[in-house]
MARSELUM-388523 format. One record per atom (N, C-alpha, C): residue number from 1; residue in one letter; chain; atom name; x, y, z. Coordinates in nm, 2 decimals. Example, Ala and Ser with C-alpha at 12.3 -4.5 7.8 and 13.67 -1.06 7.14 Angstrom:
BEGIN
    i  aa  ch  at      c1      c2      c3
    1   A   A   N    1.32   -0.57    0.78
    1   A   A  CA    1.23   -0.45    0.78
    1   A   A   C    1.32   -0.33    0.78
    2   S   A   N    1.28   -0.22    0.71
    2   S   A  CA    1.37   -0.11    0.71
    2   S   A   C    1.29    0.00    0.79
***
This chain:
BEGIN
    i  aa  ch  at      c1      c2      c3
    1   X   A   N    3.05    8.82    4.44
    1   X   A  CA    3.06    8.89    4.57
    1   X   A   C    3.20    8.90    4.61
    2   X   A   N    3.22    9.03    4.68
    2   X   A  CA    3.38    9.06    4.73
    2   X   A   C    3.38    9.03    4.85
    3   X   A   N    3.50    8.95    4.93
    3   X   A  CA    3.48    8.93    5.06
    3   X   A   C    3.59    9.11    5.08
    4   X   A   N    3.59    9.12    5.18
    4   X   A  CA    3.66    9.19    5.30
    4   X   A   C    3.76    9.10    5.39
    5   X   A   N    3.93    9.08    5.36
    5   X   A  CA    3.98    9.03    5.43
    5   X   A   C    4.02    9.16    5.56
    6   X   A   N    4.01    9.18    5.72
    6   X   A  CA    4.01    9.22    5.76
    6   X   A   C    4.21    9.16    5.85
    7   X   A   N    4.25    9.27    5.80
    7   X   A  CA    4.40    9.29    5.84
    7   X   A   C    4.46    9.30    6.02
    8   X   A   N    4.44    9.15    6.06
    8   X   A  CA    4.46    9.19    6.21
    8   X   A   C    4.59    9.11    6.21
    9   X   A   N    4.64    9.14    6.35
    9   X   A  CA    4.80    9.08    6.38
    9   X   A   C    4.88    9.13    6.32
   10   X   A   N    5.03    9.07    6.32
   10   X   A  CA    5.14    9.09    6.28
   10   X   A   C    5.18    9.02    6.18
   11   X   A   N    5.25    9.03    6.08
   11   X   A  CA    5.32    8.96    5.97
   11   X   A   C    5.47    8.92    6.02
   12   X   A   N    5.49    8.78    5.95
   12   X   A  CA    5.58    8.72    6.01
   12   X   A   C    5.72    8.84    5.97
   13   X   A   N    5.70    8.89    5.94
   13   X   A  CA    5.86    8.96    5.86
   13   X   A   C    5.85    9.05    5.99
   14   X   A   N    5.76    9.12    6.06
   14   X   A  CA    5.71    9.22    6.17
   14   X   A   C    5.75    9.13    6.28
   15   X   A   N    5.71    9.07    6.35
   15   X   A  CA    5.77    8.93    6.41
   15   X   A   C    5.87    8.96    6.46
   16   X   A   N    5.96    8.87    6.30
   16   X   A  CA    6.13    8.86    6.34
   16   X   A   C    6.19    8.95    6.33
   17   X   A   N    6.13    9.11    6.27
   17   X   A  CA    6.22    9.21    6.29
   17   X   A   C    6.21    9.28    6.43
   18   X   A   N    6.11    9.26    6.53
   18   X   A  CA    6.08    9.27    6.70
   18   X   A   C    6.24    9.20    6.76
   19   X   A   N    6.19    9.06    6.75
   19   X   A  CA    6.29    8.95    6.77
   19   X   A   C    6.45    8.99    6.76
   20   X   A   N    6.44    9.03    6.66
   20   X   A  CA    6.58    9.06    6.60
   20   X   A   C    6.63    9.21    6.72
   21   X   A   N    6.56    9.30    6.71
   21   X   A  CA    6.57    9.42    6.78
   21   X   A   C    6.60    9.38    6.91
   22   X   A   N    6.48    9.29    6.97
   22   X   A  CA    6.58    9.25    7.12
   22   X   A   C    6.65    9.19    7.16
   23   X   A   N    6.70    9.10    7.05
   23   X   A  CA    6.80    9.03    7.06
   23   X   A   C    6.90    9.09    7.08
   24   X   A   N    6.93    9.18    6.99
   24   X   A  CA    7.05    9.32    6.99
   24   X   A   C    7.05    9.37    7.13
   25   X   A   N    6.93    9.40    7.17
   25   X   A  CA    6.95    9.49    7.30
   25   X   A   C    6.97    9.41    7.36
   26   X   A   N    6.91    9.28    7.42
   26   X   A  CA    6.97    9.16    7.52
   26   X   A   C    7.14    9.19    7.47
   27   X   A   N    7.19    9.17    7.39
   27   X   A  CA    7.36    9.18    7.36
   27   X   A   C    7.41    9.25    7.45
   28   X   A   N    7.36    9.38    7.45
   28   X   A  CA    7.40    9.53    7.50
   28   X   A   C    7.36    9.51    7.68
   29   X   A   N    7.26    9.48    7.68
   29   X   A  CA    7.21    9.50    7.81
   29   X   A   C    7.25    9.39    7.89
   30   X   A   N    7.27    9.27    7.87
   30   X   A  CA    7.31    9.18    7.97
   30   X   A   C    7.44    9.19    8.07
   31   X   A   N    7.55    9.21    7.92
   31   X   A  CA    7.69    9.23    7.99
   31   X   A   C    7.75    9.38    8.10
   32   X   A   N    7.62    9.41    8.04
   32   X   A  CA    7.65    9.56    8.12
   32   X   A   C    7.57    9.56    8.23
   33   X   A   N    7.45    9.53    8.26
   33   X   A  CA    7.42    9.48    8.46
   33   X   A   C    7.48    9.40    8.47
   34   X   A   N    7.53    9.26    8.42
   34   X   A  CA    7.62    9.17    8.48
   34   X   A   C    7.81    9.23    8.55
   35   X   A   N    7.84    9.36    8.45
   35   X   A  CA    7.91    9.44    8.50
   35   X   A   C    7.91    9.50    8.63
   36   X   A   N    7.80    9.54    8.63
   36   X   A  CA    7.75    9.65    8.73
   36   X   A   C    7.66    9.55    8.88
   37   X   A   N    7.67    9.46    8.88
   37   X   A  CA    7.64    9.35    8.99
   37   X   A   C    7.77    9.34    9.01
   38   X   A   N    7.85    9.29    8.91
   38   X   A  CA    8.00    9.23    8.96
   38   X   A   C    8.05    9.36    9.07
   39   X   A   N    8.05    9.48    9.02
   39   X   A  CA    8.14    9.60    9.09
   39   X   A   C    8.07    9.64    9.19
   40   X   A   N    7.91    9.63    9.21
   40   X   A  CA    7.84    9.65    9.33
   40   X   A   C    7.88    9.50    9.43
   41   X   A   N    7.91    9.39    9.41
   41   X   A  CA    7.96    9.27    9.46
   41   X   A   C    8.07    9.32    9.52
   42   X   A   N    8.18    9.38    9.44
   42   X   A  CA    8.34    9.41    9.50
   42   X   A   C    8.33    9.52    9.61
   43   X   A   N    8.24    9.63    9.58
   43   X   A  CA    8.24    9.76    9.66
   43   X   A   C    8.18    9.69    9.79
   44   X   A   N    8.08    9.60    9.80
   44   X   A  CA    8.01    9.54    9.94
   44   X   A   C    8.14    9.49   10.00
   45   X   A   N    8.22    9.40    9.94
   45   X   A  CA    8.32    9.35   10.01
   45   X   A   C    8.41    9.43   10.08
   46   X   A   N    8.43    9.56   10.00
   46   X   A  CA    8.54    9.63   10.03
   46   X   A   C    8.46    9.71   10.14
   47   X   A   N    8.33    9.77   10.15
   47   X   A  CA    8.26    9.82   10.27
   47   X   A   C    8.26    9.76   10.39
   48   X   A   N    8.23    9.64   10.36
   48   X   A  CA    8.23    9.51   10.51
   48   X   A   C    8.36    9.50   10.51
   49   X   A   N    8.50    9.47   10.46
   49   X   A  CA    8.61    9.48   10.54
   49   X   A   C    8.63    9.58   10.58
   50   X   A   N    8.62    9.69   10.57
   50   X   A  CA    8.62    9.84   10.67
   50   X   A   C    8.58    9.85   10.78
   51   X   A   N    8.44    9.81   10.79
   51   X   A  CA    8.36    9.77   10.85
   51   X   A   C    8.41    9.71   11.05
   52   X   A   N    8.49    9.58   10.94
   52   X   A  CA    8.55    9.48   11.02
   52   X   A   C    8.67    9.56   11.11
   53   X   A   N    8.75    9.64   11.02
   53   X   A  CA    8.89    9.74   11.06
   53   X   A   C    8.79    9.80   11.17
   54   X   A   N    8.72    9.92   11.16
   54   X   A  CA    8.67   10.03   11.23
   54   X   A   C    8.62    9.97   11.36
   55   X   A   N    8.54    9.84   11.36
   55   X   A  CA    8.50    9.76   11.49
   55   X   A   C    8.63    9.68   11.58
   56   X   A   N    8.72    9.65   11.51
   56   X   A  CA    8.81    9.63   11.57
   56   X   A   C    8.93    9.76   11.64
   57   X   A   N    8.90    9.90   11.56
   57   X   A  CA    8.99    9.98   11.59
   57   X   A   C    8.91   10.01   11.75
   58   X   A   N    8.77    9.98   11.72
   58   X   A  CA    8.70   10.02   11.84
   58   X   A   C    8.72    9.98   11.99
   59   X   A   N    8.71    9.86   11.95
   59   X   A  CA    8.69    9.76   12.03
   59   X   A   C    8.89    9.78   12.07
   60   X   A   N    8.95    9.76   12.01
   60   X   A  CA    9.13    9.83   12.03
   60   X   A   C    9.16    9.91   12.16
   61   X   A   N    9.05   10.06   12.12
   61   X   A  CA    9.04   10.14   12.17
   61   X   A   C    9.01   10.08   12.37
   62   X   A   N    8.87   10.04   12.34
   62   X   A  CA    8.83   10.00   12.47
   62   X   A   C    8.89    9.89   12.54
   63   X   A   N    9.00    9.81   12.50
   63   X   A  CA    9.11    9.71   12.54
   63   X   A   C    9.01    9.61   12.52
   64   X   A   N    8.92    9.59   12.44
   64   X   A  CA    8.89    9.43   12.43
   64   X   A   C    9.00    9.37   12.30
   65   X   A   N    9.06    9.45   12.27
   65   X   A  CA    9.19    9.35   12.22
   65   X   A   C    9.33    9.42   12.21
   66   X   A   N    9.47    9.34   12.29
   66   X   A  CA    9.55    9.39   12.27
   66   X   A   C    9.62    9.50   12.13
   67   X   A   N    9.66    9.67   12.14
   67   X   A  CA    9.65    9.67   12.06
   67   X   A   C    9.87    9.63   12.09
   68   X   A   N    9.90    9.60   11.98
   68   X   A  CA   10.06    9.57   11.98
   68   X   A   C   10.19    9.66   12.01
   69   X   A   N   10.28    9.61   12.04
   69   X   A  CA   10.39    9.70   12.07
   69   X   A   C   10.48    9.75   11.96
   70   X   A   N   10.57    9.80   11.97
   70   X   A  CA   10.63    9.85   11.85
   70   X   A   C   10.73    9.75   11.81
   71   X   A   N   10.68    9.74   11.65
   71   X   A  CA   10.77    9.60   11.57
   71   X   A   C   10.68    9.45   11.61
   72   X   A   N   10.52    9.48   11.63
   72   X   A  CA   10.46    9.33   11.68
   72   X   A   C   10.35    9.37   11.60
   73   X   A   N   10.28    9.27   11.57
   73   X   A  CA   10.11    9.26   11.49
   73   X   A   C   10.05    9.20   11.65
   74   X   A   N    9.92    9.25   11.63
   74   X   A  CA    9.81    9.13   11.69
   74   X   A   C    9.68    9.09   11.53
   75   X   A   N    9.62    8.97   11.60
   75   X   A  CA    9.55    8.95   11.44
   75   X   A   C    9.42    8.93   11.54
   76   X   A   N    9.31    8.96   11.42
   76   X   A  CA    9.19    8.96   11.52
   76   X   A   C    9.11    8.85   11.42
   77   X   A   N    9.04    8.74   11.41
   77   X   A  CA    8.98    8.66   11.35
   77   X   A   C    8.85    8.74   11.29
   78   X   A   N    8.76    8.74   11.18
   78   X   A  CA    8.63    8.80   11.17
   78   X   A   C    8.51    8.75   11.21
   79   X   A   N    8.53    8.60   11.24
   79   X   A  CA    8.45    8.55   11.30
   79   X   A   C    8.38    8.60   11.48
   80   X   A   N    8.47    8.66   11.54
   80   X   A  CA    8.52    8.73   11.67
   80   X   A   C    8.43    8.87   11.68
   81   X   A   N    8.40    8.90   11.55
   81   X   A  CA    8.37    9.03   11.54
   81   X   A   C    8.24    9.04   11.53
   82   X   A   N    8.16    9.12   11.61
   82   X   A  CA    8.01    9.13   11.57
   82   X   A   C    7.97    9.31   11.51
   83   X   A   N    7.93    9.27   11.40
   83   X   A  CA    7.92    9.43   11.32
   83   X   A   C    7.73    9.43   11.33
   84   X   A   N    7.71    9.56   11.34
   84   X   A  CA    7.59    9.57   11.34
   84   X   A   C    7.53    9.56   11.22
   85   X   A   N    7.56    9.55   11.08
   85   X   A  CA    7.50    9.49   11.00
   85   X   A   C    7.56    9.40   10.94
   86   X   A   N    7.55    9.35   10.84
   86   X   A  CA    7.61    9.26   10.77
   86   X   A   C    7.57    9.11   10.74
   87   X   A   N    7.66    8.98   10.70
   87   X   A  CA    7.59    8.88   10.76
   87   X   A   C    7.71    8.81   10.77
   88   X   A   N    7.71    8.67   10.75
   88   X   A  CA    7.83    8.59   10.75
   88   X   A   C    7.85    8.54   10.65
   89   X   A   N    7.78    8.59   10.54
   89   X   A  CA    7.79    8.56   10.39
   89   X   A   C    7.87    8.64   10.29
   90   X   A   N    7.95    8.56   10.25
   90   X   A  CA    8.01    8.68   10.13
   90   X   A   C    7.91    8.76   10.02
   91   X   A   N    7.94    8.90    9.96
   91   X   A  CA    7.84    8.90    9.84
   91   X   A   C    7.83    8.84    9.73
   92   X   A   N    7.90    8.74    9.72
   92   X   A  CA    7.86    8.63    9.64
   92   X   A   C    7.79    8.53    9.66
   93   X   A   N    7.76    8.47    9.79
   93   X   A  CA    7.70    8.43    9.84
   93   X   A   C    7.72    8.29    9.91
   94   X   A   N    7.83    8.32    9.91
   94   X   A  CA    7.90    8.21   10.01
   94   X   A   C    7.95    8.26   10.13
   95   X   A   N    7.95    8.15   10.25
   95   X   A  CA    8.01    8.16   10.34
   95   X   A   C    8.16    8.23   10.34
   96   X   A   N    8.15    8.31   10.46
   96   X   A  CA    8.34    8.31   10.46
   96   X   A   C    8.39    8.21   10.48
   97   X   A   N    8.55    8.20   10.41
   97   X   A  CA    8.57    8.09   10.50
   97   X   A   C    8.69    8.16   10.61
   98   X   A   N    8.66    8.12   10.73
   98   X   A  CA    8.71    8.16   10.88
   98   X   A   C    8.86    8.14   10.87
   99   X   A   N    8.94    8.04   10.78
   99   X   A  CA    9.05    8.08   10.81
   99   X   A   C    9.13    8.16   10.74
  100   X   A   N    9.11    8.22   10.62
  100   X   A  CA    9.11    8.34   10.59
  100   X   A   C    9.07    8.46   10.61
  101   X   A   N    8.99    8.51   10.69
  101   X   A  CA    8.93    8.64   10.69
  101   X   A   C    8.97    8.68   10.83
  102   X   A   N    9.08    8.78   10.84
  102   X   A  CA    9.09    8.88   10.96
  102   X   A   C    9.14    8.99   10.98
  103   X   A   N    9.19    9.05   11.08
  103   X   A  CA    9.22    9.21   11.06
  103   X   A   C    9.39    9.16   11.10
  104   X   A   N    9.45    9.30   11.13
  104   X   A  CA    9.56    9.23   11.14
  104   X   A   C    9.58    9.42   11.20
  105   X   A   N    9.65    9.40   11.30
  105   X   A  CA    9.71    9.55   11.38
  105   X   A   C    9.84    9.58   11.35
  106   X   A   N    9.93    9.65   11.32
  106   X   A  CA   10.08    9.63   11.32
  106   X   A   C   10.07    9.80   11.37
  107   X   A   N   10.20    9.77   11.48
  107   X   A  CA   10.27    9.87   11.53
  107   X   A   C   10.40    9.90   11.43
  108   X   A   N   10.38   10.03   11.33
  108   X   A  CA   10.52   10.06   11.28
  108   X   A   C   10.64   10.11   11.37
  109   X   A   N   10.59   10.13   11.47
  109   X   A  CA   10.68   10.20   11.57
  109   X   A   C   10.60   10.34   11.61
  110   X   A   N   10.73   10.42   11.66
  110   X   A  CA   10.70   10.58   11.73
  110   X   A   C   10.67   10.69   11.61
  111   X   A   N   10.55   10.76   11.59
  111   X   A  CA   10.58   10.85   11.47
  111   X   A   C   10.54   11.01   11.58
  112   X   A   N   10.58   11.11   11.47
  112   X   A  CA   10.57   11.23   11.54
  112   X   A   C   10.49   11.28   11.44
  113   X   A   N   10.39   11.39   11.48
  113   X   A  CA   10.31   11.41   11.37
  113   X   A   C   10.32   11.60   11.38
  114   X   A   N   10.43   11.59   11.36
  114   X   A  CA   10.47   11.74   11.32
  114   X   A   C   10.50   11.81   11.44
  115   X   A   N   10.47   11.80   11.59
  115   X   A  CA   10.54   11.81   11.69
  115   X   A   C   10.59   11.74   11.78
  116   X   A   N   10.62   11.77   11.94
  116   X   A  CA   10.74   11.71   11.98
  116   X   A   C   10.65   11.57   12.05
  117   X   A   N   10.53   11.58   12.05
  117   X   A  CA   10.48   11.49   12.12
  117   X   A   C   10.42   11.34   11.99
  118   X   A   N   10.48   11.21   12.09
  118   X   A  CA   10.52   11.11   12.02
  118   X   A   C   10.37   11.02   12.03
  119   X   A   N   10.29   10.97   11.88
  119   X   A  CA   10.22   10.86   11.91
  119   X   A   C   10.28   10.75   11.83
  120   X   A   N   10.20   10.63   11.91
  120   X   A  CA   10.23   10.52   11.83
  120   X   A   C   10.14   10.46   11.68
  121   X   A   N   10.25   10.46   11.55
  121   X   A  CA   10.20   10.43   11.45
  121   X   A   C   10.18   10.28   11.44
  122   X   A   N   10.00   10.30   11.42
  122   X   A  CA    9.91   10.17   11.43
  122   X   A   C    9.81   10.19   11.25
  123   X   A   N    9.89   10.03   11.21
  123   X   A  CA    9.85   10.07   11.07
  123   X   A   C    9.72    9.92   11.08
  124   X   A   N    9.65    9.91   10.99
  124   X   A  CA    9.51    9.82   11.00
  124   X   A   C    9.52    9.76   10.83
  125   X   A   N    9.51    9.64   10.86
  125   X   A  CA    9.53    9.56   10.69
  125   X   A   C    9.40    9.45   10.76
  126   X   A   N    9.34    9.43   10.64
  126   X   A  CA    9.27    9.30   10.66
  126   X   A   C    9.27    9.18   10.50
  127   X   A   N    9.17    9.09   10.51
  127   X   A  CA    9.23    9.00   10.44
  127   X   A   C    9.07    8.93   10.45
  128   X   A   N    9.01    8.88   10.33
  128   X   A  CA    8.87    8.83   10.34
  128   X   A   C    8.89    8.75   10.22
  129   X   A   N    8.79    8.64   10.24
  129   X   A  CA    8.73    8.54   10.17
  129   X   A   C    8.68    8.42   10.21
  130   X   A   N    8.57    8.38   10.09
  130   X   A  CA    8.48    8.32   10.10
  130   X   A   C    8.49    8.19   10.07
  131   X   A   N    8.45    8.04   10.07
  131   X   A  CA    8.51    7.96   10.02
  131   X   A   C    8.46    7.92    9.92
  132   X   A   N    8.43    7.95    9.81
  132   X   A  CA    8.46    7.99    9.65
  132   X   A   C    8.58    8.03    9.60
  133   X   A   N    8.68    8.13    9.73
  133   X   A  CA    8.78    8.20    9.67
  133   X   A   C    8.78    8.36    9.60
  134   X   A   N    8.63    8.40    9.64
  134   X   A  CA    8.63    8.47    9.61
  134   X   A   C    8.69    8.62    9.75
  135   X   A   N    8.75    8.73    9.70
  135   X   A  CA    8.82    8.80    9.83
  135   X   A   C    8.94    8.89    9.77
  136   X   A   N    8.99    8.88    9.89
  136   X   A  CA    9.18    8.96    9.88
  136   X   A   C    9.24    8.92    9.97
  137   X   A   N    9.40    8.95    9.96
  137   X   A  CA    9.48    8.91   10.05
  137   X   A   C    9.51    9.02   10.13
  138   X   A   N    9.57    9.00   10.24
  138   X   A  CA    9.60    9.08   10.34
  138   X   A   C    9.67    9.26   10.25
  139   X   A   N    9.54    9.30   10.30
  139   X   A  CA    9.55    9.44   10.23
  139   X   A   C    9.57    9.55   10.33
  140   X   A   N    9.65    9.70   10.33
  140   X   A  CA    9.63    9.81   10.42
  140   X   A   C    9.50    9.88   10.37
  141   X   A   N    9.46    9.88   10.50
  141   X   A  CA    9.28    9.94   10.47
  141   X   A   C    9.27   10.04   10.36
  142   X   A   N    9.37   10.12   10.41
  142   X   A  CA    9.32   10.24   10.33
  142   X   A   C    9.39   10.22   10.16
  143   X   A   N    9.47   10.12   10.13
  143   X   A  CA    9.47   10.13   10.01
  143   X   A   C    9.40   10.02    9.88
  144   X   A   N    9.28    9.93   10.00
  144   X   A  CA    9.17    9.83    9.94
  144   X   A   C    9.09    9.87    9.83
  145   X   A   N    9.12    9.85    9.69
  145   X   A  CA    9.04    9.87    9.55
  145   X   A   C    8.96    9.76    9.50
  146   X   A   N    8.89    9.81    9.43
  146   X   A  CA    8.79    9.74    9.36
  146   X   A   C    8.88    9.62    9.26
  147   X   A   N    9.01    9.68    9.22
  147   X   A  CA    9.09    9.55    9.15
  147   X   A   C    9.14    9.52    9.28
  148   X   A   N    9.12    9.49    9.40
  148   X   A  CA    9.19    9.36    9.47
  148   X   A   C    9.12    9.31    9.51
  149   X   A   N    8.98    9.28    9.45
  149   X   A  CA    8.86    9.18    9.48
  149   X   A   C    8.87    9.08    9.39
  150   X   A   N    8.92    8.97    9.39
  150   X   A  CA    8.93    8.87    9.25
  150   X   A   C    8.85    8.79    9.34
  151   X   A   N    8.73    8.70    9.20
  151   X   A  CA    8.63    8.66    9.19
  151   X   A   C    8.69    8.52    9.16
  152   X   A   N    8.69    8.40    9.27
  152   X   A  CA    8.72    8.29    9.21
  152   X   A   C    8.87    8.29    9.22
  153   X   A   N    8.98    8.37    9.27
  153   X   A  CA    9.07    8.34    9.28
  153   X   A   C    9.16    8.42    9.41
  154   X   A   N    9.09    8.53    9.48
  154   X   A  CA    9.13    8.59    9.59
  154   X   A   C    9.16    8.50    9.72
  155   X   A   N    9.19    8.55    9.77
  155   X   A  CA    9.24    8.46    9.93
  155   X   A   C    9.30    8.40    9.95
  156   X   A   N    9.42    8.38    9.85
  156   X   A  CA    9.51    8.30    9.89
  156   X   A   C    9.64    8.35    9.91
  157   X   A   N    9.62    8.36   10.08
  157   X   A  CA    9.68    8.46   10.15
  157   X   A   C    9.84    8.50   10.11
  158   X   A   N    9.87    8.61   10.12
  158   X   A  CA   10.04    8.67   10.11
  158   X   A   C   10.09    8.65   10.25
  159   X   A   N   10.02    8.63   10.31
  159   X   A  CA   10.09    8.58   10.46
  159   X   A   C   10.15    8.44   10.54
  160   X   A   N   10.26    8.37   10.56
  160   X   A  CA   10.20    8.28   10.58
  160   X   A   C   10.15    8.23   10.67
  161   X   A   N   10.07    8.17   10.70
  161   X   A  CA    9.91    8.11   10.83
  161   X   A   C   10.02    7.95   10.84
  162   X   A   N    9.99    7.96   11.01
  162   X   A  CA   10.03    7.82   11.03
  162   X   A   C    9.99    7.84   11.21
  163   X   A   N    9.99    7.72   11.24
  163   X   A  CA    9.98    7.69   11.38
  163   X   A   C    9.82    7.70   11.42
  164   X   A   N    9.86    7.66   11.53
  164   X   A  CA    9.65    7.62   11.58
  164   X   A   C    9.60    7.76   11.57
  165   X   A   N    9.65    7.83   11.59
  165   X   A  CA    9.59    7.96   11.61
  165   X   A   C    9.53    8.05   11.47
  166   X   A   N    9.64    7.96   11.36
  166   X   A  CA    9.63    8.04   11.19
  166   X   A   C    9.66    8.13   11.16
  167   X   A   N    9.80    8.13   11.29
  167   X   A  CA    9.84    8.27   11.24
  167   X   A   C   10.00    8.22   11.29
  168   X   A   N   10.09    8.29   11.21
  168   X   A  CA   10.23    8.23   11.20
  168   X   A   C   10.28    8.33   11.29
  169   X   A   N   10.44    8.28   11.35
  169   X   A  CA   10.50    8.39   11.44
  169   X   A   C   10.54    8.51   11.39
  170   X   A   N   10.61    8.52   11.26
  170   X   A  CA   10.60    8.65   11.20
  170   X   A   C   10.55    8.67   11.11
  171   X   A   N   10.54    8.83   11.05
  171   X   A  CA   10.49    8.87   10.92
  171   X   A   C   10.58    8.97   10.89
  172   X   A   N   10.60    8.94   10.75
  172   X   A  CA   10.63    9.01   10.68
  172   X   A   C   10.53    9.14   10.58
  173   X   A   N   10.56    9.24   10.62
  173   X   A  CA   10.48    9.36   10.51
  173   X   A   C   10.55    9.45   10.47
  174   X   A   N   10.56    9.52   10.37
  174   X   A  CA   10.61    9.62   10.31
  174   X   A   C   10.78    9.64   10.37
  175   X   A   N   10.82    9.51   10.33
  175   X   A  CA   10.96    9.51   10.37
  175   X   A   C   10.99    9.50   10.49
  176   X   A   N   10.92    9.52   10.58
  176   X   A  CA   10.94    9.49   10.77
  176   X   A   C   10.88    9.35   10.81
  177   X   A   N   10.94    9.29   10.93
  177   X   A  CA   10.88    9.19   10.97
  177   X   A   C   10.84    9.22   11.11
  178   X   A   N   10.76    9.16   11.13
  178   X   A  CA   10.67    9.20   11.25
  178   X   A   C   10.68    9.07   11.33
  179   X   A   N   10.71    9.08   11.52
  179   X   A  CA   10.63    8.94   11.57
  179   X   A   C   10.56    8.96   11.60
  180   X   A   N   10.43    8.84   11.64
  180   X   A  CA   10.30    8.85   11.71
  180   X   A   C   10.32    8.84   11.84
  181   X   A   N   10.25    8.94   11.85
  181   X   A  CA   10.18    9.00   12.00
  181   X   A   C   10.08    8.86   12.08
  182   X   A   N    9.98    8.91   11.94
  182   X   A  CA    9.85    8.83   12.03
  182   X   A   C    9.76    8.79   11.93
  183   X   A   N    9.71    8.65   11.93
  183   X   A  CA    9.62    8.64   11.84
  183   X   A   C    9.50    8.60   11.88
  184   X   A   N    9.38    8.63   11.85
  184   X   A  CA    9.23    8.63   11.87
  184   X   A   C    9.16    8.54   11.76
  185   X   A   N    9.15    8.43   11.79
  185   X   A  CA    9.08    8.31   11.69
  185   X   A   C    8.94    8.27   11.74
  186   X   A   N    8.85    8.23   11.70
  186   X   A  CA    8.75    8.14   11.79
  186   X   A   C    8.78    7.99   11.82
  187   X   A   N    8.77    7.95   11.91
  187   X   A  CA    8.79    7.80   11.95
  187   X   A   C    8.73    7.69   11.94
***
């Protein structure tokens, strides 16, 4: 008598050659969302310090903060700042830490913008991080890139911070030194 062996499942060679195949693709696929978190992480940061600039340009506007005289900064803390969204978390997921993260106002002086009538040039730099280290240093808003977000090594300020206030009497930027006007810390 003949049996009938009846052919179900997979053979081990079928198996490991699955295994094998996703293994490859795990290779492929990992480094490349862990990519694409990392640059969606840097862009959030760079959004929320905007963020932080625009609420402060606001709030500038409506005199809840000195804005400065020509050849002075005021520095505004981010802690100080209430944004309609956001949180107090970095996108990494740490805390800011408060003594690094603020805006910073500087008066370049009197500019003319093609006619005879004179405003005053008010430029906006901020400066964030988390205490991980993850962040940037005191940057001009408008020229904040995705390479000046360092992960684990940002924030360690180009400015130097001193006194109760954590903010030093002058600053130096782009070759000019600036004195402070007015600084805005929490207490």
């Amino acid at each position: 008598m003949k049996t009938i062996k009846s052919k179900k499942g997979f053979t081990l060679i079928e198996l490991l050659a699955v295994i094998v195949i996703l293994a490859v693709l795990l290779m492929i696929a990992v480094p490349a969302i862990t990519d694409t978190i990392e640059r969606a992480r840097k862009d959030t940061y760079i959004s929320t310090a905007k963020a932080y600039i625009n609420e402060v340009r606001y709030e500038a506007i409506q005199e809840e903060y000195t804005l400065p005289a020509s050849g002075k900064y005021t520095v505004v803390a981010t802690d100080l700042i209430k944004l309609e969204r956001g949180s107090k978390k970095s996108p990494f997921g740490k805390d800011y830490d408060k003594t690094k993260c603020y805006v910073v106002i500087v008066n370049n002086g009197t500019a003319y913008n093609g006619t005879s009538e004179a405003t005053e040039d008010y430029v906006y730099y901020v400066a964030m991080s988390d205490t991980q280290g993850n962040g940037f240093n005191l940057t001009e808003e408008n020229s904040i890139t995705r390479g000046d977000v360092k992960k684990g090594s940002g924030g360690k300020s180009n400015v130097a911070l001193s006194s109760s206030t954590g903010v030093g009497a002058s600053l130096s930027l782009a070759g000019k030194t600036y004195s402070l006007e007015k600084a805005y810390a929490a207490s």
